[in-house]
N, CA, C and O atoms as a Tinker XYZ file with bonds, in Angstrom:
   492  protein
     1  N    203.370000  170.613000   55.047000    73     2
     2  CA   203.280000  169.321000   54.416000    64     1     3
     3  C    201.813000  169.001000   54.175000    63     2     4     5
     4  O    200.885000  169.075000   54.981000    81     3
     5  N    201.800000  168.746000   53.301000    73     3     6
     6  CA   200.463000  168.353000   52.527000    64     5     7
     7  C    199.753000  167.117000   52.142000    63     6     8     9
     8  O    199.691000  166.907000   50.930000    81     7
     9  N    199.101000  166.096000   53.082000    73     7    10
    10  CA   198.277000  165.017000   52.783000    64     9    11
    11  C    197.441000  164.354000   51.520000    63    10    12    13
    12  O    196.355000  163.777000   51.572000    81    11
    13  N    198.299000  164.620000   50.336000    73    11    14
    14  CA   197.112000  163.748000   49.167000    64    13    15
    15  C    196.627000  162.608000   48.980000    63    14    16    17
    16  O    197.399000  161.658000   49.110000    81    15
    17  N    195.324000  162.365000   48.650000    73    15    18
    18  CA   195.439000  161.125000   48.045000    64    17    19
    19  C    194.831000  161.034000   46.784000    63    18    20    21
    20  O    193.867000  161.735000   46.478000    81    19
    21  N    195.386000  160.139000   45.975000    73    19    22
    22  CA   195.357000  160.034000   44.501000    64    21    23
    23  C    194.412000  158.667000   44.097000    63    22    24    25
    24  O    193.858000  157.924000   44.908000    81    23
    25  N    194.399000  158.595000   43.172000    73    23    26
    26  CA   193.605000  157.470000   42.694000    64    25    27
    27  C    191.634000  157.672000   42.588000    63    26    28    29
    28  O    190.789000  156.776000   42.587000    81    27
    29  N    191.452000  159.097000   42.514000    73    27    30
    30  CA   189.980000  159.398000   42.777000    64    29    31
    31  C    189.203000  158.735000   41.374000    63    30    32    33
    32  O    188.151000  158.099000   41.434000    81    31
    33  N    189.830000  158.979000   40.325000    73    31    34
    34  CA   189.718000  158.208000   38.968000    64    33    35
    35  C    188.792000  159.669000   38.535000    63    34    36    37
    36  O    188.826000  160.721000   39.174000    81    35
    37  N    187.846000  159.367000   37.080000    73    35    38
    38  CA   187.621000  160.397000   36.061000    64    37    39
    39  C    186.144000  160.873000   37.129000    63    38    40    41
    40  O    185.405000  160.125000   37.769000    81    39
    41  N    186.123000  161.755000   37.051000    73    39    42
    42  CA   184.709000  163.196000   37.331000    64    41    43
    43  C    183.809000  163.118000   36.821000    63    42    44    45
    44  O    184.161000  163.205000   35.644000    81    43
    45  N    182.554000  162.980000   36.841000    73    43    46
    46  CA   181.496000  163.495000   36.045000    64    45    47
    47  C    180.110000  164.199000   36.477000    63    46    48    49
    48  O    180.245000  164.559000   37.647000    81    47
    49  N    179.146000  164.453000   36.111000    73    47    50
    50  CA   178.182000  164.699000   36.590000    64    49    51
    51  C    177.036000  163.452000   36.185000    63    50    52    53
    52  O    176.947000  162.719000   35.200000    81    51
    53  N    176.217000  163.589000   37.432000    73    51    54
    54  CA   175.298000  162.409000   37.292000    64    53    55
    55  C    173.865000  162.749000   38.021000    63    54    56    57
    56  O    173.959000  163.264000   39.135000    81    55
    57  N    172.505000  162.504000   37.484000    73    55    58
    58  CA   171.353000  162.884000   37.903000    64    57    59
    59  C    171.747000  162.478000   39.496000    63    58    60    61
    60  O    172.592000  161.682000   39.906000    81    59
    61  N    170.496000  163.619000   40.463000    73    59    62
    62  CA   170.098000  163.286000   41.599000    64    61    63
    63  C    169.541000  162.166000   42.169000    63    62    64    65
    64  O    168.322000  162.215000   42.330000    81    63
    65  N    170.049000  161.283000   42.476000    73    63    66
    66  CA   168.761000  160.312000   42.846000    64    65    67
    67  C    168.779000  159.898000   44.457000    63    66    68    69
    68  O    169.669000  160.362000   45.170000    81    67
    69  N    168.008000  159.221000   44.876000    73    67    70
    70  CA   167.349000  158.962000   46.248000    64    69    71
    71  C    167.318000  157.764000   46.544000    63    70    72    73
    72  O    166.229000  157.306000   46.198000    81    71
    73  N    168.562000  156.292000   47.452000    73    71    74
    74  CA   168.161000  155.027000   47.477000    64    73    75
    75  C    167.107000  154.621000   48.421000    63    74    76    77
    76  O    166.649000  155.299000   49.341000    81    75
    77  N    166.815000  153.545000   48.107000    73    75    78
    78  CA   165.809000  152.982000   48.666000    64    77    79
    79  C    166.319000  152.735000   50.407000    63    78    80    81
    80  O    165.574000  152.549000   51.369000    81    79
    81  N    167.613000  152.798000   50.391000    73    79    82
    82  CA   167.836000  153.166000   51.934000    64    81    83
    83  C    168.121000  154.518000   52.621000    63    82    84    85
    84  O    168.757000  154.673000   53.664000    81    83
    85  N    167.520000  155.511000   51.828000    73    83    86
    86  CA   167.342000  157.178000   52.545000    64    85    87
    87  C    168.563000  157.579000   52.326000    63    86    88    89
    88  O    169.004000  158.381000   53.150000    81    87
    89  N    169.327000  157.229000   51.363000    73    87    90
    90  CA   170.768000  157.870000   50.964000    64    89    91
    91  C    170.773000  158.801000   50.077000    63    90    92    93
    92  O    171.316000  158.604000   48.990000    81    91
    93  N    170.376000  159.582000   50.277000    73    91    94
    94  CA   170.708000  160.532000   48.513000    64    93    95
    95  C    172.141000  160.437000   48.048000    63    94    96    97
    96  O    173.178000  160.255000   48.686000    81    95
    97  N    171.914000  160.608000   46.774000    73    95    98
    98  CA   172.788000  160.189000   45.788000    64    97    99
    99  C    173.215000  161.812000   45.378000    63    98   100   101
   100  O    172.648000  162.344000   44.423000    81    99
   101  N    174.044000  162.401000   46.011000    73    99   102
   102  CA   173.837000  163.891000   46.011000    64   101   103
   103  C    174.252000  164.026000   44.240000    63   102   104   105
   104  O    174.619000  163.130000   43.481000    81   103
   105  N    174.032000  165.490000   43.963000    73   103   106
   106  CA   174.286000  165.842000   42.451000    64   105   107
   107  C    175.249000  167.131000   42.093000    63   106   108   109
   108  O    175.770000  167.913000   42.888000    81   107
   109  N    175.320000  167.116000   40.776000    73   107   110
   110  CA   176.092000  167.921000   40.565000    64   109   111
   111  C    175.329000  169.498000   40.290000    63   110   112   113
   112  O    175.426000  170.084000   39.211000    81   111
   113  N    174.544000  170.054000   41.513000    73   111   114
   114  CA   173.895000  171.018000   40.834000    64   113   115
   115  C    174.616000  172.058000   41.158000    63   114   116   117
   116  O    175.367000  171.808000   42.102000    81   115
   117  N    174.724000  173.574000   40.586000    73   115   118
   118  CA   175.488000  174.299000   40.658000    64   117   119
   119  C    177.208000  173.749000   39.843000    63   118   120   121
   120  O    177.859000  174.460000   39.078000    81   119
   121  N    177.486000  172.732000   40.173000    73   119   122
   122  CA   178.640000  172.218000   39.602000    64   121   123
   123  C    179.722000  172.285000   40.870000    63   122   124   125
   124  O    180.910000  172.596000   40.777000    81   123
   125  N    178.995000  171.908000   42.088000    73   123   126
   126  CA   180.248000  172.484000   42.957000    64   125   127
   127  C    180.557000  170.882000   43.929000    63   126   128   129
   128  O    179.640000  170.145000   44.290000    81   127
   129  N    182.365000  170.563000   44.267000    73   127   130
   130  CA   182.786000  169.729000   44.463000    64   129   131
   131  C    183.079000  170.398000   45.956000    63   130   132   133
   132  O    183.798000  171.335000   46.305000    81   131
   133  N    182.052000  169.344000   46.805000    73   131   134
   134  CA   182.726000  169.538000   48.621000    64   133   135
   135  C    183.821000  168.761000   49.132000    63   134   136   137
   136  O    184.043000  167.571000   48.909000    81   135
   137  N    184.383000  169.442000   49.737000    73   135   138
   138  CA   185.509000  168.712000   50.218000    64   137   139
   139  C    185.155000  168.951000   51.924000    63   138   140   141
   140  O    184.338000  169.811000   52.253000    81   139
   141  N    185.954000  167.986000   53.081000    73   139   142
   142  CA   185.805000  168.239000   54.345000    64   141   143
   143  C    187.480000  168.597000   54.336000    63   142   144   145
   144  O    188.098000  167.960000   53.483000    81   143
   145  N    188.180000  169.400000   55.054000    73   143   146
   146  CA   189.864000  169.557000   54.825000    64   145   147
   147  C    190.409000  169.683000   56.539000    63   146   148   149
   148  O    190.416000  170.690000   57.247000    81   147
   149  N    190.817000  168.362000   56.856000    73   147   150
   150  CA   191.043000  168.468000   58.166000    64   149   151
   151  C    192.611000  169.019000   58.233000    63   150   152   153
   152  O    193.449000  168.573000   57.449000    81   151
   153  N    192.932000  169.987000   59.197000    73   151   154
   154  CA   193.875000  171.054000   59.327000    64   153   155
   155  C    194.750000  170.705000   60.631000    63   154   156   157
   156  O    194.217000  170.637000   61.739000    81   155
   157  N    196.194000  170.476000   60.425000    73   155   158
   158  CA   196.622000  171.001000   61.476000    64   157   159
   159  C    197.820000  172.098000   61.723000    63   158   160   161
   160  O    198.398000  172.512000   60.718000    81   159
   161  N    198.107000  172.450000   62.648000    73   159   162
   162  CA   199.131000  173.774000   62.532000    64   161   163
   163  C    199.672000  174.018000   63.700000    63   162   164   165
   164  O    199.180000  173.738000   64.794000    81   163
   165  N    200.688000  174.541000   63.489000    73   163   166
   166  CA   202.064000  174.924000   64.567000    64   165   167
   167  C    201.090000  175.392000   66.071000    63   166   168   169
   168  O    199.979000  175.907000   65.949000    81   167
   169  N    201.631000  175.154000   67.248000    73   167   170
   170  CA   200.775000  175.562000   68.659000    64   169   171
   171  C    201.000000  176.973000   68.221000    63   170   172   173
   172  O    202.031000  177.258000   67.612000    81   171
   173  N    199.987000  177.978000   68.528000    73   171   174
   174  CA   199.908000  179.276000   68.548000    64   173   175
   175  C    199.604000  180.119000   67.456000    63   174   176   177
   176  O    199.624000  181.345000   67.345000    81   175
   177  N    199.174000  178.745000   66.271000    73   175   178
   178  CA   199.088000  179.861000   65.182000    64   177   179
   179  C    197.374000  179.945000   65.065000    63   178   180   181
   180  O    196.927000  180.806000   64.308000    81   179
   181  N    196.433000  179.081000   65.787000    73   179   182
   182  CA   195.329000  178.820000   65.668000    64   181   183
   183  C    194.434000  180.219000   65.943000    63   182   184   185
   184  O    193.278000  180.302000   65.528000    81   183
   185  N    194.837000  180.894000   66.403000    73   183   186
   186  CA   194.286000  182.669000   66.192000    64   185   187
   187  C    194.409000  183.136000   64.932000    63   186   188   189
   188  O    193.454000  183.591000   64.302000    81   187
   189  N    195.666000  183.049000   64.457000    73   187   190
   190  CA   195.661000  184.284000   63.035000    64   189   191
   191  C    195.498000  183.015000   61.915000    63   190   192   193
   192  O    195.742000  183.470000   60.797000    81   191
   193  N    195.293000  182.126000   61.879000    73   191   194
   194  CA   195.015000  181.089000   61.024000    64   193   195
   195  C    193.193000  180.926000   60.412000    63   194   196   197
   196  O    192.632000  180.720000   59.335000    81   195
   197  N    192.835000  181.140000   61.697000    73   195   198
   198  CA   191.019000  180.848000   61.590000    64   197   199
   199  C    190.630000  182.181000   60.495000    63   198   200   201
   200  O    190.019000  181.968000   59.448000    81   199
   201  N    190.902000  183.012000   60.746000    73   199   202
   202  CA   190.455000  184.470000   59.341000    64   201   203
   203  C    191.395000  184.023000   58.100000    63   202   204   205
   204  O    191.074000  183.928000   56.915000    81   203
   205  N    192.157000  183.872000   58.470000    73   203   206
   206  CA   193.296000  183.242000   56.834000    64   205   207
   207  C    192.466000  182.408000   56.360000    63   206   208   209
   208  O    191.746000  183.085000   55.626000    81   207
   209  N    192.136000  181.389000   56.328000    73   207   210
   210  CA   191.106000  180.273000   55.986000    64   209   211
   211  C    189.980000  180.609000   55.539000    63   210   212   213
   212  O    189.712000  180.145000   54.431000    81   211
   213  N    189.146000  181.323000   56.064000    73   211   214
   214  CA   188.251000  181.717000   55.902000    64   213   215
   215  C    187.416000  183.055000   55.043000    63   214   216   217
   216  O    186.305000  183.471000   54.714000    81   215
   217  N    188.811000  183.323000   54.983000    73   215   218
   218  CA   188.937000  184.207000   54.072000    64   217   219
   219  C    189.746000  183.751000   52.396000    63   218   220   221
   220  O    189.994000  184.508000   51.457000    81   219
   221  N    189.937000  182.616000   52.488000    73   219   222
   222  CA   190.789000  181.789000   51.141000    64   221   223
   223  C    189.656000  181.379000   50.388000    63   222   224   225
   224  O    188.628000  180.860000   50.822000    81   223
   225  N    189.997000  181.709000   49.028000    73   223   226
   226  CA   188.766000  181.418000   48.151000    64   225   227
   227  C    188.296000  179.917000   47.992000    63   226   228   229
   228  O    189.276000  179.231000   48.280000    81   227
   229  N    187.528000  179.334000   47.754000    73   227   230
   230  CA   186.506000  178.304000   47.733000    64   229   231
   231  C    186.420000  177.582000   49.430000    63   230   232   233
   232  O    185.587000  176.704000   49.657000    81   231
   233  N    187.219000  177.995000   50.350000    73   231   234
   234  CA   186.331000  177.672000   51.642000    64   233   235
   235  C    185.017000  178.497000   51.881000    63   234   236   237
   236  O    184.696000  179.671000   51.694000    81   235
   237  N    184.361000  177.313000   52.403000    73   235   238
   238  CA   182.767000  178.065000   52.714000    64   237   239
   239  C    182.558000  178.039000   54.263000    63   238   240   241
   240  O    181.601000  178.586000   54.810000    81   239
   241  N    183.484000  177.394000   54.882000    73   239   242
   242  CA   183.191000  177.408000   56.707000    64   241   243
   243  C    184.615000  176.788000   57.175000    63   242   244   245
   244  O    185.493000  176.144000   56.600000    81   243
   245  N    184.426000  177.296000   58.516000    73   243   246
   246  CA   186.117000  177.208000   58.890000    64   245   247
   247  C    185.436000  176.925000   60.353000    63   246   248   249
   248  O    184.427000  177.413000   60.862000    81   247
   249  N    186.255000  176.070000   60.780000    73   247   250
   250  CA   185.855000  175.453000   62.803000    64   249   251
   251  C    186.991000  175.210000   63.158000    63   250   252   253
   252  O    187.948000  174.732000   62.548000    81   251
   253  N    186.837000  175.624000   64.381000    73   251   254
   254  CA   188.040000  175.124000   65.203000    64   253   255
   255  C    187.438000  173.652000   65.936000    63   254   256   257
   256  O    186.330000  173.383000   66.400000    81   255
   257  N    188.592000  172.920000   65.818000    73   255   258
   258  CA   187.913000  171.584000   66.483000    64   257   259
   259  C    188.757000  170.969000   68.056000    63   258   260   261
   260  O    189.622000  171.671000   68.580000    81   259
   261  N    188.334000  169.530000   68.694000    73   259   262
   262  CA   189.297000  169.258000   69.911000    64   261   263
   263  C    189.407000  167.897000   68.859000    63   262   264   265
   264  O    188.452000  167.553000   68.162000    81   263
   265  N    190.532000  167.288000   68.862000    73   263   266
   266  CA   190.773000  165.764000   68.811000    64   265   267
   267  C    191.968000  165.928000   67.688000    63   266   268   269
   268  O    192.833000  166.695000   68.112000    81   267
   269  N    192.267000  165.389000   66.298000    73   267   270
   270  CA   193.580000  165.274000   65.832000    64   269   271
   271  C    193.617000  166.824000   64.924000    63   270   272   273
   272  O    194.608000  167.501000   64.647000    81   271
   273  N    192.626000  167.001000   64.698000    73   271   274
   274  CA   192.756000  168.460000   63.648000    64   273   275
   275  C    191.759000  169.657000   64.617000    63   274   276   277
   276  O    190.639000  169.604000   65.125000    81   275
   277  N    193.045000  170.904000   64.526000    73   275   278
   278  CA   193.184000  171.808000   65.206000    64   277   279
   279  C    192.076000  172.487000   64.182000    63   278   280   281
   280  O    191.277000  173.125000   64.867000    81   279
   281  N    191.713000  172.578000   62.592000    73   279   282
   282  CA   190.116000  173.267000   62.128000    64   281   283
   283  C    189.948000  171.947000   61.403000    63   282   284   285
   284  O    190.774000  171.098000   61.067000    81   283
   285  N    188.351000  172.043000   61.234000    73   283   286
   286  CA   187.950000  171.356000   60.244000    64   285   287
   287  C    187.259000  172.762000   58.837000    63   286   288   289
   288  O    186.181000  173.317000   59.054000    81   287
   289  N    187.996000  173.061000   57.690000    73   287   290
   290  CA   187.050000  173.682000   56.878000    64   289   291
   291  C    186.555000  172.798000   56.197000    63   290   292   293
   292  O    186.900000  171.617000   56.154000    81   291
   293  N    185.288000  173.583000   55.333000    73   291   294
   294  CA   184.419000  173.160000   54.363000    64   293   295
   295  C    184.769000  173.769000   53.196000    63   294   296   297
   296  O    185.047000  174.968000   53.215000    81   295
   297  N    184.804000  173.139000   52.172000    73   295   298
   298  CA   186.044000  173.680000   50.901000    64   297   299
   299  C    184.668000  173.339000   49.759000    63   298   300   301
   300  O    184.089000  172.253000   49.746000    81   299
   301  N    184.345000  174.407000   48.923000    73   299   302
   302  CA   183.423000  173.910000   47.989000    64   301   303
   303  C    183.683000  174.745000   46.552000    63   302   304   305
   304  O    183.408000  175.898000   46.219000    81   303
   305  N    184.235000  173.806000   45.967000    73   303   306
   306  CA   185.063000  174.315000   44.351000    64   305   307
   307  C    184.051000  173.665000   43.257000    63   306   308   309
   308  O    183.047000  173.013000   43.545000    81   307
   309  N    184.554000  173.999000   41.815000    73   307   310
   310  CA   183.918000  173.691000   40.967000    64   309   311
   311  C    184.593000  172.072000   40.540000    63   310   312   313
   312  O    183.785000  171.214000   40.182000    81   311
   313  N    185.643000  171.826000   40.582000    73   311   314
   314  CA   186.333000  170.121000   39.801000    64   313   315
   315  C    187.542000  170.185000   40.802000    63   314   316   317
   316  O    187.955000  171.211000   41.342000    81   315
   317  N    187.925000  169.202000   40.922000    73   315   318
   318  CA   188.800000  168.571000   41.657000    64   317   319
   319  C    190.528000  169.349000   41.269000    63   318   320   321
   320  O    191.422000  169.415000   42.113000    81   319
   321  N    190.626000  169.740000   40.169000    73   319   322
   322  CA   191.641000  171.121000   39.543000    64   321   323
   323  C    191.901000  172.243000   40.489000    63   322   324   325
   324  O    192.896000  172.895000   40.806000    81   323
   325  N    190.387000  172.228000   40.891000    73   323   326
   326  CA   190.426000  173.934000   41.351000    64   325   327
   327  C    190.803000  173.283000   43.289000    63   326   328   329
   328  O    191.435000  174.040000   44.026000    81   327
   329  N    190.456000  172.291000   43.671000    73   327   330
   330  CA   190.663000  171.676000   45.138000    64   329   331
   331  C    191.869000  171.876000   44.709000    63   330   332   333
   332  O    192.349000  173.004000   44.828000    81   331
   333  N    192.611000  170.840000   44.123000    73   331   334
   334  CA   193.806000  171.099000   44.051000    64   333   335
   335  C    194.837000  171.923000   44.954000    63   334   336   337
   336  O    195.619000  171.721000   45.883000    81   335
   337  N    194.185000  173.433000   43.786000    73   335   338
   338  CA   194.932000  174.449000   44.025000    64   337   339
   339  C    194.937000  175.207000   45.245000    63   338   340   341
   340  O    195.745000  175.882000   45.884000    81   339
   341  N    193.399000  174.745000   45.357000    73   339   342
   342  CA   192.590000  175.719000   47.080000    64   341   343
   343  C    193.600000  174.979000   47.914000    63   342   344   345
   344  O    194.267000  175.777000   48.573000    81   343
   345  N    193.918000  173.798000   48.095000    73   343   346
   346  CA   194.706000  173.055000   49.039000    64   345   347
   347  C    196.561000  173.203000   48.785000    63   346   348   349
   348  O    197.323000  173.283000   49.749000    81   347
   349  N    196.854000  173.212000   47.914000    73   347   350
   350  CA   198.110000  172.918000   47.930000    64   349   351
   351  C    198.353000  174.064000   47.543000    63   350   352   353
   352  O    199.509000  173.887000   47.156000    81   351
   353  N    198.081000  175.410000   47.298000    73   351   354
   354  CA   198.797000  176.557000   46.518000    64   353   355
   355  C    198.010000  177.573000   47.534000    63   354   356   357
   356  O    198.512000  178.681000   47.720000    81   355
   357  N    196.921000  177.260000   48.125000    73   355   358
   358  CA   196.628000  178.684000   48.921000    64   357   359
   359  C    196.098000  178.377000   50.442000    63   358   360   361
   360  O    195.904000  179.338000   51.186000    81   359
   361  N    195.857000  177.001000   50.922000    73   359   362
   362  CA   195.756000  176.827000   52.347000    64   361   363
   363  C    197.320000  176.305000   52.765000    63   362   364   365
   364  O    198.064000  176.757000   53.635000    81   363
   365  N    197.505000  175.339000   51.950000    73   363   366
   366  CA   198.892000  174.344000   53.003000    64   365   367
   367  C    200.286000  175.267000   52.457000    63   366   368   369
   368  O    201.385000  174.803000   52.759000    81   367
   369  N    200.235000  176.609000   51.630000    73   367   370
   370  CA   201.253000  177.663000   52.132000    64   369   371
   371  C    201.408000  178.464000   52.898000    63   370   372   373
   372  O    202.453000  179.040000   53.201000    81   371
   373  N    199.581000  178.685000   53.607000    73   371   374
   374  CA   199.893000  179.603000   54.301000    64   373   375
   375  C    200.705000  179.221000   55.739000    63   374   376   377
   376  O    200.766000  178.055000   56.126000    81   375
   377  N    201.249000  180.212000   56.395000    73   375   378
   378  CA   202.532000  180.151000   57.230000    64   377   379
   379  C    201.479000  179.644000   58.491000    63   378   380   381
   380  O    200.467000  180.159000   58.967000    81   379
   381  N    202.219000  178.386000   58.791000    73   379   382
   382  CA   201.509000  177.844000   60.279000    64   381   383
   383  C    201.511000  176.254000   59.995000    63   382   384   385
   384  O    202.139000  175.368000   60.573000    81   383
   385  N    200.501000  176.175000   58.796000    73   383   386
   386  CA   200.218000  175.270000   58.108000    64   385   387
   387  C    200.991000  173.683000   58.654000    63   386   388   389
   388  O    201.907000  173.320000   57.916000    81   387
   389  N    200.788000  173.081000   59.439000    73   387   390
   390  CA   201.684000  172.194000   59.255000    64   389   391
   391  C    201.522000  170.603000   58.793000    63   390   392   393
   392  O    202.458000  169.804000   58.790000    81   391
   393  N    199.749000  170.206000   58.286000    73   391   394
   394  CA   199.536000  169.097000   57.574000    64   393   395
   395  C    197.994000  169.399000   57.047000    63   394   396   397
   396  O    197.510000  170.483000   57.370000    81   395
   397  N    197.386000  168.695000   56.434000    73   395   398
   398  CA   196.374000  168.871000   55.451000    64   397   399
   399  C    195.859000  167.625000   55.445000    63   398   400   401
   400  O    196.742000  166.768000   55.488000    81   399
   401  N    194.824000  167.230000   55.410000    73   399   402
   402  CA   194.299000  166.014000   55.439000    64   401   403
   403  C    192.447000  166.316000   54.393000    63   402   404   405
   404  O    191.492000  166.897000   54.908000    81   403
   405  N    192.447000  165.840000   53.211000    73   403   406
   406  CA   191.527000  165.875000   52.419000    64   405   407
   407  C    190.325000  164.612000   52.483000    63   406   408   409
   408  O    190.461000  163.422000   52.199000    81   407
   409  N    189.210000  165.292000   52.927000    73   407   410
   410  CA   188.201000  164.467000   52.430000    64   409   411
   411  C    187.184000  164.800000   51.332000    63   410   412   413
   412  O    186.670000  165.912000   51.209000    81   411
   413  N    186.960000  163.837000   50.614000    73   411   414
   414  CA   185.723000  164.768000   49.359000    64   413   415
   415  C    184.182000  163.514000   49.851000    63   414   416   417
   416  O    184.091000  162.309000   50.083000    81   415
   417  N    183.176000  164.750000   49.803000    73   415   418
   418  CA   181.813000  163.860000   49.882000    64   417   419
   419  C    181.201000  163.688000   48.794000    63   418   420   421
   420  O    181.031000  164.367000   47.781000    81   419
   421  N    180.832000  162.493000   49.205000    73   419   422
   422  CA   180.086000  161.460000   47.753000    64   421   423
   423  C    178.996000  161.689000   48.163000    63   422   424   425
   424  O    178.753000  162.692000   47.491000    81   423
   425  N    177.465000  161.413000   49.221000    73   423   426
   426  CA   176.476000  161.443000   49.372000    64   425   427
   427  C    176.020000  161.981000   50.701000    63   426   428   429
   428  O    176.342000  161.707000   51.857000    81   427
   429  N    175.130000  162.875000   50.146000    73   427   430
   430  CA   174.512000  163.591000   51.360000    64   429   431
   431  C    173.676000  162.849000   51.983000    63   430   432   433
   432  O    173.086000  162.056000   51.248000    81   431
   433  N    173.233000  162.796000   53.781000    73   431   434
   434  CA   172.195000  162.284000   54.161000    64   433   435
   435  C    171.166000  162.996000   54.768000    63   434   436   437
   436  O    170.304000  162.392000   55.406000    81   435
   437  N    171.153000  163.971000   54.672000    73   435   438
   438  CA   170.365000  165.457000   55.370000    64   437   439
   439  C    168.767000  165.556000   54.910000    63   438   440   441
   440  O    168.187000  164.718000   54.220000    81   439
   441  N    168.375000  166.388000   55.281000    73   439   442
   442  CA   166.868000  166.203000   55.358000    64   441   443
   443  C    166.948000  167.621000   54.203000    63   442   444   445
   444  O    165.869000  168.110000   53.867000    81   443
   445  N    167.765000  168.000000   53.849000    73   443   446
   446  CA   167.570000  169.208000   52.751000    64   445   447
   447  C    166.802000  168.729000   51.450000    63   446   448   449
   448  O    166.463000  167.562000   51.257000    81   447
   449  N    166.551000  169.883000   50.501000    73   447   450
   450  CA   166.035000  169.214000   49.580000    64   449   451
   451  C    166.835000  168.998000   48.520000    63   450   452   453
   452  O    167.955000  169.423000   48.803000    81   451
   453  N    166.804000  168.554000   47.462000    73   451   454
   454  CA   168.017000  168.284000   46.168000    64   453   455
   455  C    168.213000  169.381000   45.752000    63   454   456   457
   456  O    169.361000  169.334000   45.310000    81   455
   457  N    167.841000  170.321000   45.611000    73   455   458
   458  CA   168.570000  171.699000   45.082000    64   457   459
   459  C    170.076000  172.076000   45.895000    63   458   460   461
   460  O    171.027000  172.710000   45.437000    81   459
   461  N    169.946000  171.532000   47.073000    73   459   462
   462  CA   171.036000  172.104000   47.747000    64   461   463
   463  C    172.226000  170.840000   47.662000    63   462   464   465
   464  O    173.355000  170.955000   48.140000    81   463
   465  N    171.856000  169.958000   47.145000    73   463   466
   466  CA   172.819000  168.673000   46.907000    64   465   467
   467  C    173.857000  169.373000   46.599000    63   466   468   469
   468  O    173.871000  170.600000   46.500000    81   467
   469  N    175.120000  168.358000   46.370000    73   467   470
   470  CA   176.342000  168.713000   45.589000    64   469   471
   471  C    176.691000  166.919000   45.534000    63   470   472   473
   472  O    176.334000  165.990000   46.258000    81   471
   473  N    177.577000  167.003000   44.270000    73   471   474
   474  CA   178.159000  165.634000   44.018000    64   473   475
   475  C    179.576000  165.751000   43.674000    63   474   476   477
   476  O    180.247000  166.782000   43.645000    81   475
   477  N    179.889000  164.715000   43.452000    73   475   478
   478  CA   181.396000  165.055000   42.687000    64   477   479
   479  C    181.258000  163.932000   41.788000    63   478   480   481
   480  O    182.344000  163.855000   41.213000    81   479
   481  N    180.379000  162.885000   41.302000    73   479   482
   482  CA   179.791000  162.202000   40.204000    64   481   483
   483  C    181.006000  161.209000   39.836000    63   482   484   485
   484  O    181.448000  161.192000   38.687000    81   483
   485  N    181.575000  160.312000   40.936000    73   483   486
   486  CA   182.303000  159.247000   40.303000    64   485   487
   487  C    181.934000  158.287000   39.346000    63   486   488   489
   488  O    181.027000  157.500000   39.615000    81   487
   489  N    182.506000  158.247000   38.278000    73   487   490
   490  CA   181.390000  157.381000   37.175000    64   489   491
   491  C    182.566000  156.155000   37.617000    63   490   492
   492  O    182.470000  155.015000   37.163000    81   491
């Protein structure tokens, strides 16, 4: 079973910028959309699950966590199309799978520099 939520409204890309309260305004460089994808799954499948994941195309990091989600991955696609599919057609089938919980990040607060930003550019 699979956790969506809808209503994200239209995509775009939008310059980098920096607020006056140390927020970056992350960007669309590279063109890539992060997602956080909190995971949970049947007791016992958390061994052969962590390489499945991590091995599924557009995850970029896979954790095992303690508290409501058994991993947290890091999911980084090109448009919200391709999440989609990473989530509902190739993580929440695989066998174990038993809920999905999607977050997407709007602004980075890290000490990196803007090249490494990512946005998902809600206009």
């Amino acid at each position: 079973m699979t956790d969506c939520h809808g209503g994200i409204g239209t995509l775009g890309g939008s310059p980098a910028a920096v607020s006056d309260r140390g927020a970056r305004r992350v960007s669309t460089i590279a063109g890539v959309l992060t997602a956080f994808l909190f995971i949970v799954c049947e007791p016992g499948a958390i061994g052969r699950l962590g390489r499945a994941l991590a091995d599924t195309d557009g995850v970029a990091e896979v954790y095992t966590t303690t508290g409501s989600a058994d991993f947290i991955a890091v999911v980084r696609v090109p448009d919200l199309d391709a999440l989609a599919t990473t989530v509902t057609q190739h993580i929440a089938e695989l066998p174990g799978i038993v809920r999905t919980d999607t977050h997407l990040a709007i602004r980075s607060y890290g000490k990196g520099d803007e090249t490494a930003a990512f946005d998902i550019g809600v206009d």
